[in-house]
C-alpha positions as CSV (number, residue, x, y, z in Angstrom):
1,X,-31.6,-22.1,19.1
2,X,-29.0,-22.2,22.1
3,X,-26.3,-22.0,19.7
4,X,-27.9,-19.5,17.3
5,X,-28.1,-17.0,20.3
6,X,-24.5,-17.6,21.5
7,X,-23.3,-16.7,18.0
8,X,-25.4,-13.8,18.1
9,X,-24.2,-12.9,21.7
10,X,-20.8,-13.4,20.3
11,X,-21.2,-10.9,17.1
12,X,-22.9,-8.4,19.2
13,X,-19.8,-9.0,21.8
14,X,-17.2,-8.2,19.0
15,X,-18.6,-4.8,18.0
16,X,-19.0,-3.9,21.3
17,X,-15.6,-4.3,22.0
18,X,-14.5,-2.6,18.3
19,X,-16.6,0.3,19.0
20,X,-15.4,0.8,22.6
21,X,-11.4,0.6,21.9
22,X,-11.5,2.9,18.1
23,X,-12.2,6.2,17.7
24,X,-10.7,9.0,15.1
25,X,-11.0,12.9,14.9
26,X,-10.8,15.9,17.4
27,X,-8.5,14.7,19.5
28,X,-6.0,13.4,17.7
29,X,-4.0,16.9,16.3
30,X,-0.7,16.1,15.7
31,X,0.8,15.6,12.3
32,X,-2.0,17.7,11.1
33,X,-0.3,19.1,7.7
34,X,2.0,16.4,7.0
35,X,0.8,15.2,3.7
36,X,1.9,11.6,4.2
37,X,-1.0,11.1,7.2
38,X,-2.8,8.2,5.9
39,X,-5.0,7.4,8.4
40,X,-5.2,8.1,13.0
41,X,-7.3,6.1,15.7
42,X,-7.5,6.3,19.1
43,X,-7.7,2.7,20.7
44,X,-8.2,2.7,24.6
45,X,-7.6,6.6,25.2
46,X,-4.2,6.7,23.2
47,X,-3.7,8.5,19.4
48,X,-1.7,6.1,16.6
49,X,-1.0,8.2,13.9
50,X,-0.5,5.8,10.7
51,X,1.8,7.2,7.8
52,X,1.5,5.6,4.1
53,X,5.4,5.3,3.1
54,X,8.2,3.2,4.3
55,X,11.0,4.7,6.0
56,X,14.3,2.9,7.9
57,X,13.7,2.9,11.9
58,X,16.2,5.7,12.6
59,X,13.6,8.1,10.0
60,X,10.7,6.5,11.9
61,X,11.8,7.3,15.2
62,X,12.4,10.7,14.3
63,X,9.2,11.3,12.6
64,X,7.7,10.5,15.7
65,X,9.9,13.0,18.0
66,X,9.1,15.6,15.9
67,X,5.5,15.7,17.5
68,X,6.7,14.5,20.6
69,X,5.8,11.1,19.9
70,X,6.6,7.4,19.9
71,X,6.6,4.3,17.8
72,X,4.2,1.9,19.2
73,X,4.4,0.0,22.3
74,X,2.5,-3.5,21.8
75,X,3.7,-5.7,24.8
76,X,-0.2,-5.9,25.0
77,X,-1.4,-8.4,21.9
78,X,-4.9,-7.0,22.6
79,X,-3.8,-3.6,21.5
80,X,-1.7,-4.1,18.7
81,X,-4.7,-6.3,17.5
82,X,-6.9,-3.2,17.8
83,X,-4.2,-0.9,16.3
84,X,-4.8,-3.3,13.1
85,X,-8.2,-3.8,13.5
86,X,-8.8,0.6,13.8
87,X,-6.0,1.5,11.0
88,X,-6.5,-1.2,8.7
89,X,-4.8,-3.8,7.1
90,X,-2.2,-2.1,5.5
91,X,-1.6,-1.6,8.8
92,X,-0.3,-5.4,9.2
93,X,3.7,-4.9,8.9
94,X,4.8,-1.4,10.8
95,X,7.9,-0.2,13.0
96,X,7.5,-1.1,16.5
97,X,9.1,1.2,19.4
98,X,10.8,-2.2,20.1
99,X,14.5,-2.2,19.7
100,X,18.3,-3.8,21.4
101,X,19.4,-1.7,23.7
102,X,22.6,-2.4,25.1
103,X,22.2,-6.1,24.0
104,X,18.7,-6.0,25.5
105,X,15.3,-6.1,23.8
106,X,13.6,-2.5,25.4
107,X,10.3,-0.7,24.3
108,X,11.6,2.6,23.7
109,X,10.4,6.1,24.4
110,X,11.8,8.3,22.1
111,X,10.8,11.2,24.2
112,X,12.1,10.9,27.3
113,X,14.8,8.4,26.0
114,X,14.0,5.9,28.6
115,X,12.9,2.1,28.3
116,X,11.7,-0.6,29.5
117,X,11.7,-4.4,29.5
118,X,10.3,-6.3,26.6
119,X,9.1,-9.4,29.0
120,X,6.2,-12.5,27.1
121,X,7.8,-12.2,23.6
122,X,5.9,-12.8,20.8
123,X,8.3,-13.2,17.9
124,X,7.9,-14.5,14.5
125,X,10.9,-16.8,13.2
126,X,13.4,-15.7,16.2
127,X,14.8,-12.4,17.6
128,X,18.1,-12.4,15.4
129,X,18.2,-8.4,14.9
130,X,18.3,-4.8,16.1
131,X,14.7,-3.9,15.7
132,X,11.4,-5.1,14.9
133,X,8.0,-4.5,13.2
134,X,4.3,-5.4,13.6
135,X,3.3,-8.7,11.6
136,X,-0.2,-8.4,12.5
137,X,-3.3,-10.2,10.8
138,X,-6.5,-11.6,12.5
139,X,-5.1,-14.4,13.9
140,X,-3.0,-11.9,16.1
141,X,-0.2,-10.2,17.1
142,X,3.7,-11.0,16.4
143,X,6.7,-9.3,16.4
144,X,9.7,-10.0,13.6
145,X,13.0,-8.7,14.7
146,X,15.4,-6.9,11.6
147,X,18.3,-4.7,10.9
148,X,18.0,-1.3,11.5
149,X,18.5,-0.6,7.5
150,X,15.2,-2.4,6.4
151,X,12.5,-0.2,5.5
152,X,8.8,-0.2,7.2
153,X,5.7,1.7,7.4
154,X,5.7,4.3,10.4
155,X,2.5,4.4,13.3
156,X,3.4,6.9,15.9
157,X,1.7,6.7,19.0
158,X,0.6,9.7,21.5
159,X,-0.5,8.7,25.1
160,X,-3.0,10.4,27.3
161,X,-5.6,11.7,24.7
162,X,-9.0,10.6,26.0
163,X,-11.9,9.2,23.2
164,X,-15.2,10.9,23.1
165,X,-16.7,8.9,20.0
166,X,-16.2,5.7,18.4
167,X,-15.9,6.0,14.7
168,X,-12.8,5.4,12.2
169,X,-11.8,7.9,9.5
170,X,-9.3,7.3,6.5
171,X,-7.5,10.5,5.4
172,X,-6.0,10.4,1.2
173,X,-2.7,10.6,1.8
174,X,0.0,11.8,-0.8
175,X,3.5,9.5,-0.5
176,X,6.4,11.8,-0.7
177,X,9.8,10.1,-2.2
178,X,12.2,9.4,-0.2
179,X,15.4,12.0,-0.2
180,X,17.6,9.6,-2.1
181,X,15.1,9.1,-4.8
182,X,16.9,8.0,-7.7
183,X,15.3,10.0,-10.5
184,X,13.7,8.4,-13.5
185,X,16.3,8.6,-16.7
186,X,18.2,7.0,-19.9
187,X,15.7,5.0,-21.6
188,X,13.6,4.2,-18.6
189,X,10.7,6.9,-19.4
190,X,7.5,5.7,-17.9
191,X,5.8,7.1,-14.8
192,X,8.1,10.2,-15.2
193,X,5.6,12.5,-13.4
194,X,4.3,10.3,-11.4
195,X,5.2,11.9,-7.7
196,X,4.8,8.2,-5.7
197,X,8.0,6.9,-8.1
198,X,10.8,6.6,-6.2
199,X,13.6,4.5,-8.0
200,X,14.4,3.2,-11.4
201,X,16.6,0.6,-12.7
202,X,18.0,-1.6,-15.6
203,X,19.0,-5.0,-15.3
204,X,19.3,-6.9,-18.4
205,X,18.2,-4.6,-21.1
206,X,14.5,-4.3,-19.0
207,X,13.3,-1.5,-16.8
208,X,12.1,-1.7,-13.8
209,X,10.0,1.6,-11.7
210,X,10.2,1.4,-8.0
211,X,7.2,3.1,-5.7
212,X,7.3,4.2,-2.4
213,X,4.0,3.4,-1.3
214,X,2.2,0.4,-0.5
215,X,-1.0,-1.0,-2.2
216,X,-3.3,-3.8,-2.5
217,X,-2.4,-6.1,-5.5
218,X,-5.0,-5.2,-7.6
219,X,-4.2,-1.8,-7.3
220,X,-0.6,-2.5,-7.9
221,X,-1.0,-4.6,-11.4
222,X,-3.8,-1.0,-12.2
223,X,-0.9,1.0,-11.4
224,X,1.4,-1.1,-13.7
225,X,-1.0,-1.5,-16.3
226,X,-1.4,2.5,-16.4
227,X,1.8,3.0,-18.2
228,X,1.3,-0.6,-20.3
229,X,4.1,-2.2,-17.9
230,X,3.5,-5.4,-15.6
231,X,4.4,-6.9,-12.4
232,X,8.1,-8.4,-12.5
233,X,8.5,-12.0,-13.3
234,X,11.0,-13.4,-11.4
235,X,11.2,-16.6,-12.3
236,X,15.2,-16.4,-13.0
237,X,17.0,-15.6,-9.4
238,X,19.7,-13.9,-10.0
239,X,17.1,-11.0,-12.1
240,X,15.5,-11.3,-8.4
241,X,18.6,-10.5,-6.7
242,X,20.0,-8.2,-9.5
243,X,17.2,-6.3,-9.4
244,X,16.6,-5.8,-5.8
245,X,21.1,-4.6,-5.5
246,X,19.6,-1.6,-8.2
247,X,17.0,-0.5,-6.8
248,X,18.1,-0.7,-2.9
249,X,17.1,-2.6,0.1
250,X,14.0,-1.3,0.7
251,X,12.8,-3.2,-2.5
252,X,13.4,-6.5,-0.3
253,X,9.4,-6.7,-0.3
254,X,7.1,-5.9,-3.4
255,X,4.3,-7.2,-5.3
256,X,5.6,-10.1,-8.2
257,X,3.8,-10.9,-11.3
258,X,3.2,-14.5,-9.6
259,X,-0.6,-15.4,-8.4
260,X,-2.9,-18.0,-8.8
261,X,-5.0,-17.9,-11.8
262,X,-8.0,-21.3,-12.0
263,X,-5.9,-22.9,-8.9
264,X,-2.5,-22.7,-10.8
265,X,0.3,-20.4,-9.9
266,X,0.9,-18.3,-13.1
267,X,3.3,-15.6,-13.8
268,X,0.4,-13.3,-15.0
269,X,1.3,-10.1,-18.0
270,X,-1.3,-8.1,-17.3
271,X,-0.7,-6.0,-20.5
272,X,-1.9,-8.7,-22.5
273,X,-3.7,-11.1,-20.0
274,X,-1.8,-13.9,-20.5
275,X,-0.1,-16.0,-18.0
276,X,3.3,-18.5,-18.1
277,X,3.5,-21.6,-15.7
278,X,5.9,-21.3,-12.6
279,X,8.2,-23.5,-12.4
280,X,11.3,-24.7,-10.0
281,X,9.7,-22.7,-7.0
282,X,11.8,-20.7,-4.5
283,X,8.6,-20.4,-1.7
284,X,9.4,-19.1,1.9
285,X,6.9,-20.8,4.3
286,X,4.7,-22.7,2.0
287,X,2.8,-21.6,-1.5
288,X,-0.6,-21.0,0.6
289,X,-2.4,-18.0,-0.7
290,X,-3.5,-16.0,-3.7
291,X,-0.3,-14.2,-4.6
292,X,3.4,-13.6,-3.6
293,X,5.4,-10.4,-3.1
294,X,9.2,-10.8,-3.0
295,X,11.1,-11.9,0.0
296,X,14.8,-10.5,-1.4
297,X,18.2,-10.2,0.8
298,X,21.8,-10.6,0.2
299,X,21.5,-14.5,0.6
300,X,18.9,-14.9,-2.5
301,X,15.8,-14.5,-3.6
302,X,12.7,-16.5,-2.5
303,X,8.7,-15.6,-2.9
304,X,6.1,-15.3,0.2
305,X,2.2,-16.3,-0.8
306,X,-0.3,-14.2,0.7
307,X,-4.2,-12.7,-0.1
308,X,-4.7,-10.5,-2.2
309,X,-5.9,-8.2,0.3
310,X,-2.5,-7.5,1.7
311,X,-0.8,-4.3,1.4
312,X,3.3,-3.8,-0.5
313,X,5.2,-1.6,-2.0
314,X,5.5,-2.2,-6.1
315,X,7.8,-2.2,-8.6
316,X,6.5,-2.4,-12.5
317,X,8.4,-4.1,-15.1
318,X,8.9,-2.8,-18.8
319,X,9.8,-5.2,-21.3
320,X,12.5,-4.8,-24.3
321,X,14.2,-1.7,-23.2
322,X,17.8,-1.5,-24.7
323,X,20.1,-0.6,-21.6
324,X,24.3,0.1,-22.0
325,X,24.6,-2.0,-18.5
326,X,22.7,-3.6,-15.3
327,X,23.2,-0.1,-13.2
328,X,20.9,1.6,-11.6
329,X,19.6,5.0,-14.0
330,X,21.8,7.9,-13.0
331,X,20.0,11.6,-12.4
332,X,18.3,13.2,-15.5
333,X,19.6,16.2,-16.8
334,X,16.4,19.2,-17.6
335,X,16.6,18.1,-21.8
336,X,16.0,14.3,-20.1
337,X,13.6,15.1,-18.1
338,X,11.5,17.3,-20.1
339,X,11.9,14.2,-22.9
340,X,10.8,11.5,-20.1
341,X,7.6,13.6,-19.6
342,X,6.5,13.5,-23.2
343,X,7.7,10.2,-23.8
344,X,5.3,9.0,-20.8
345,X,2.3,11.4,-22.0
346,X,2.5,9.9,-25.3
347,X,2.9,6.3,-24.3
348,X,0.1,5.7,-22.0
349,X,-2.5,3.4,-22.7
350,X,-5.6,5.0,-25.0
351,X,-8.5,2.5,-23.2
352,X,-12.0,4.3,-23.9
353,X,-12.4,5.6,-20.6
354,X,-15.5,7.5,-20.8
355,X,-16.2,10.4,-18.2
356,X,-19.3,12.7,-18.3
357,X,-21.1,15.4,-16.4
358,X,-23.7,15.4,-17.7
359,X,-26.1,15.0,-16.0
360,X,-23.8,15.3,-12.0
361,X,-26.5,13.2,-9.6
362,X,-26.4,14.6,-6.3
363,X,-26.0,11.0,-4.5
364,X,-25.0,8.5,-6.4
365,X,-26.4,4.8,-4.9
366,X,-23.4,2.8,-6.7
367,X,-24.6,-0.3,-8.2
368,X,-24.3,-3.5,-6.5
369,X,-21.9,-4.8,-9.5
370,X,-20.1,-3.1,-12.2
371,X,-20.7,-4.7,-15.9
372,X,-18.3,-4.5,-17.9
373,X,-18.0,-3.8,-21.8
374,X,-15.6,-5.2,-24.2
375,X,-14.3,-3.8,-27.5
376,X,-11.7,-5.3,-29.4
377,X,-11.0,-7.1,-26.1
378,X,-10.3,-4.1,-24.4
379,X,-12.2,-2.9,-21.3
380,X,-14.2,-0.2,-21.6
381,X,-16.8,1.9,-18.7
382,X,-18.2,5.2,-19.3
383,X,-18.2,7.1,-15.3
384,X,-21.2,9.6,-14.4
385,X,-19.9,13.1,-12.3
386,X,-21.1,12.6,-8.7
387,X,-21.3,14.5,-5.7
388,X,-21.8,12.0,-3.5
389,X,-20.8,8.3,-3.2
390,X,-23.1,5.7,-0.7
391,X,-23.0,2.7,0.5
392,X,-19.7,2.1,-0.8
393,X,-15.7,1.1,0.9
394,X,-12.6,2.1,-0.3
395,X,-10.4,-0.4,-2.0
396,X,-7.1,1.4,-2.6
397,X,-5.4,4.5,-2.5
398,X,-2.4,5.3,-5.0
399,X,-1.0,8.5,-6.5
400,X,-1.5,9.3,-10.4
401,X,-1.0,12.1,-12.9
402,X,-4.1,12.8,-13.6
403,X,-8.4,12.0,-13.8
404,X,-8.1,9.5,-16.8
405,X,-5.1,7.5,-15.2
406,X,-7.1,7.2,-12.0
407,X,-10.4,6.1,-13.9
408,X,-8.3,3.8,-16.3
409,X,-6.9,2.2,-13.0
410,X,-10.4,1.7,-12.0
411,X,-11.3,-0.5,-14.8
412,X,-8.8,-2.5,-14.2
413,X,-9.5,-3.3,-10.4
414,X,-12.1,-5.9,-10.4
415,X,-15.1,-4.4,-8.1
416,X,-14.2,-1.0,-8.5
417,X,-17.5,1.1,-9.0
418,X,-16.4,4.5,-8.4
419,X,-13.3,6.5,-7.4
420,X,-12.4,10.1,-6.0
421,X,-9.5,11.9,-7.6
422,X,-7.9,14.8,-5.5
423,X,-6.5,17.3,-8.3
424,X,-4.2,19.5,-5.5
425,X,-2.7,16.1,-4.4
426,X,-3.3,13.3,-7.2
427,X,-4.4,11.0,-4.8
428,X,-6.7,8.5,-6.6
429,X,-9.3,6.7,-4.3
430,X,-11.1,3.7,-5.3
431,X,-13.7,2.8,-3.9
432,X,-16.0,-0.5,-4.2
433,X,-19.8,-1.5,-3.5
434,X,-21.2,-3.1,-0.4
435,X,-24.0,-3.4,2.4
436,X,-22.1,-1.9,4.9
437,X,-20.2,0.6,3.5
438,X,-20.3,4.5,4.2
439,X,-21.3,8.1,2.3
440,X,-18.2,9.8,0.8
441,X,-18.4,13.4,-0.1
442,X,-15.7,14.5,-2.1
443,X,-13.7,17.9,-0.8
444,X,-13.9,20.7,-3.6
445,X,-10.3,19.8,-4.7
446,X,-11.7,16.2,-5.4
447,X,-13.5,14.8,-8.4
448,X,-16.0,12.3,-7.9
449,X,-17.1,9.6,-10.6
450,X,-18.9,6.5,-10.6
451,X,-20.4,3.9,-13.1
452,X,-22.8,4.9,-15.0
């Protein structure tokens, strides 16, 4: 009994301390039209503002002066823990207003261009660089020190704004390419309007589509899977490094076709559902966890095992593409892209998605479990039109052309029950039974559907 109560003491402890530290809305104004807001909390009386697409530190920095602003100052592990805990776990890897200075480790305010001491460090496999970002999880809260040029998420952080409620809000947030997006062309013609598509590449007669925004991994082998491509297989190294040289060095990190499948590390095709054995394994710190993303620099390539619920960019491969040489695709030309576009619209994937409105319920209670249909071995779900979603917690957020992509993606995450499609920003919202999940209510730009 003693120990029942002490666990109980200890729950009830926990979300005390949650509620007390998060809280999203009014007071947090800032950044109030920038399309790539993904998500704000305040955590004991301060604003974080948290942005969905990877930029270097100098872009960071200055995203966060332009609203008299700062990246985040964790010398507290309590606090970044919250930070996580309030933004979510996407939130785990973001820029830190840590930096050298003069030699010297500082916490930098980029407002009043003053610093001060970084004192108990907390880093994560040595402080060999010029900057650092968040590695935070529930275990805690780290710091890992890198070059200027990598490329992270941005959290900008306001001081002095006092909390009045305790609740957390997500925001859709639409990623917007970075300015030297290298634009889809040659014979690389997938994903052509896709606005999240950043970068595109041959190596080795196979293209390869870079995104800008980070996802879960099912979400990343839905996106893929959308346009009848898959997660790279990287089994061969120097495609690895090849690969990473076209597309830039922000692609040091992304989602691989490599996860475990029955125990056994498979490099999974999701276009036809078959998987290959790994073999001769190139792991950085061990091969615990459910999948790997890419750990990629100029000294080779090596794979990092994680869950499935962590959040990185993704690249999709495309198989048997003829390419003149291993460059990365130069800008289209108006006849290209106009030929990309219907190339894409006629290549995509013909699952049959179902999606009806008739009858539109007015709340829809989504089902504990989603069945699932097959024909021909193919997937199929028919959605119902809703107004309302409950009881329900959202999954993944990714950026698609259109209502059918965002459905078809859908099918292919395993849980997903419902999503919200935003037709003004083509933000595609997926969202996911469960006990203690919340009521969604769709904007009047947004289309709402849910299994029927």
């Amino acid at each position: 009994m003693g120990d029942t109560l002490q666990t109980v003491l200890t729950t009830l402890n926990f979300v005390f301390l949650f509620t007390r530290w998060t809280h999203v809305g009014a007071n947090c104004l800032k950044f109030s039209s920038d399309p790539a807001l993904h998500a704000t909390a305040v955590v004991d009386g301060v604003c974080y503002y948290g942005f969905n697409n990877n930029v270097q530190y100098a872009a960071a920095e200055a995203l966060c002066l332009s609203e008299s602003t700062q990246l985040p100052n964790f010398q507290v592990e309590a606090i970044q823990e919250s930070v996580y805990a309030a933004l979510g776990s996407q939130y785990g890897q973001h820029w830190l207003g840590l930096k050298k200075v003069s030699g010297v480790w500082k916490w930098w305010d980029v407002v009043t261009g003053t610093g001060t001491d970084m004192t108990s460090p907390r880093w994560e496999g040595g402080s060999s660089g010029e900057c650092a970002y968040s590695q935070t999880s529930n275990m805690g809260g780290k710091w890992k020190a890198v070059p200027l040029t990598a490329w992270y998420r941005v959290v900008c952080q306001e001081a002095g704004v006092p909390a009045t409620t305790s609740t957390a809000t997500t925001v859709p947030a639409t990623t917007v390419p970075a300015t030297t997006t290298t634009v889809p062309g040659g014979n690389c013609l997938k994903f052509s309007s896709d606005p999240a598509l950043h970068a595109t590449a041959v190596v080795d007669g196979v293209c390869y589509y870079g995104f800008n925004n980070n996802v879960q991994y099912a979400a990343a082998e839905a996106l893929c899977l959308s346009e009848s491509t898959q997660l790279p297989n990287f089994q061969v190294e120097a495609t690895q490094e090849s690969v990473y040289a076209a597309l830039g060095s922000q692609y040091g990190q992304h989602w691989l076709g490599l996860k475990k499948v029955s125990g056994v590390w498979k490099w999974w095709d999701v276009v036809t559902g078959t998987g290959t054995d790994m073999t001769s394994p190139r792991w950085e710190g061990g091969s615990s966890g459910e999948c790997a993303y890419s750990q990629t620099s100029n000294m080779g390539g090596k794979w990092k095992a994680v869950l499935l619920t962590a959040w990185y960019r993704v690249v999709c491969q495309e198989t048997g593409v003829p390419a003149p040489a291993a460059t990365a695709a130069p800008a289209a030309t108006a006849a290209t892209a106009a030929q990309a576009a219907t190339a894409a619209t006629t290549a995509t994937t013909t699952e049959p998605i179902i999606l009806t409105s008739d009858p539109p319920t007015t709340t829809s209670d989504v089902p504990a479990s989603c069945s699932r249909s097959y024909d021909g071995g193919v997937v199929t779900e028919t959605f119902s039109e809703c107004f309302t979603l409950a009881g329900v917690e959202e999954t993944s957020i990714i950026t698609l052309t259109s209502v059918t992509r965002c459905a078809r993606t859908c099918v292919a995450i395993p849980h997903c029950c419902s999503f919200v499609f935003d037709v003004t920003t083509n933000a595609c919202r997926h969202f996911r039974p469960t006990w203690l999940g919340i009521n969604v209510t769709p904007t009047s730009f947004e289309k709402c559907y849910t299994v029927m």
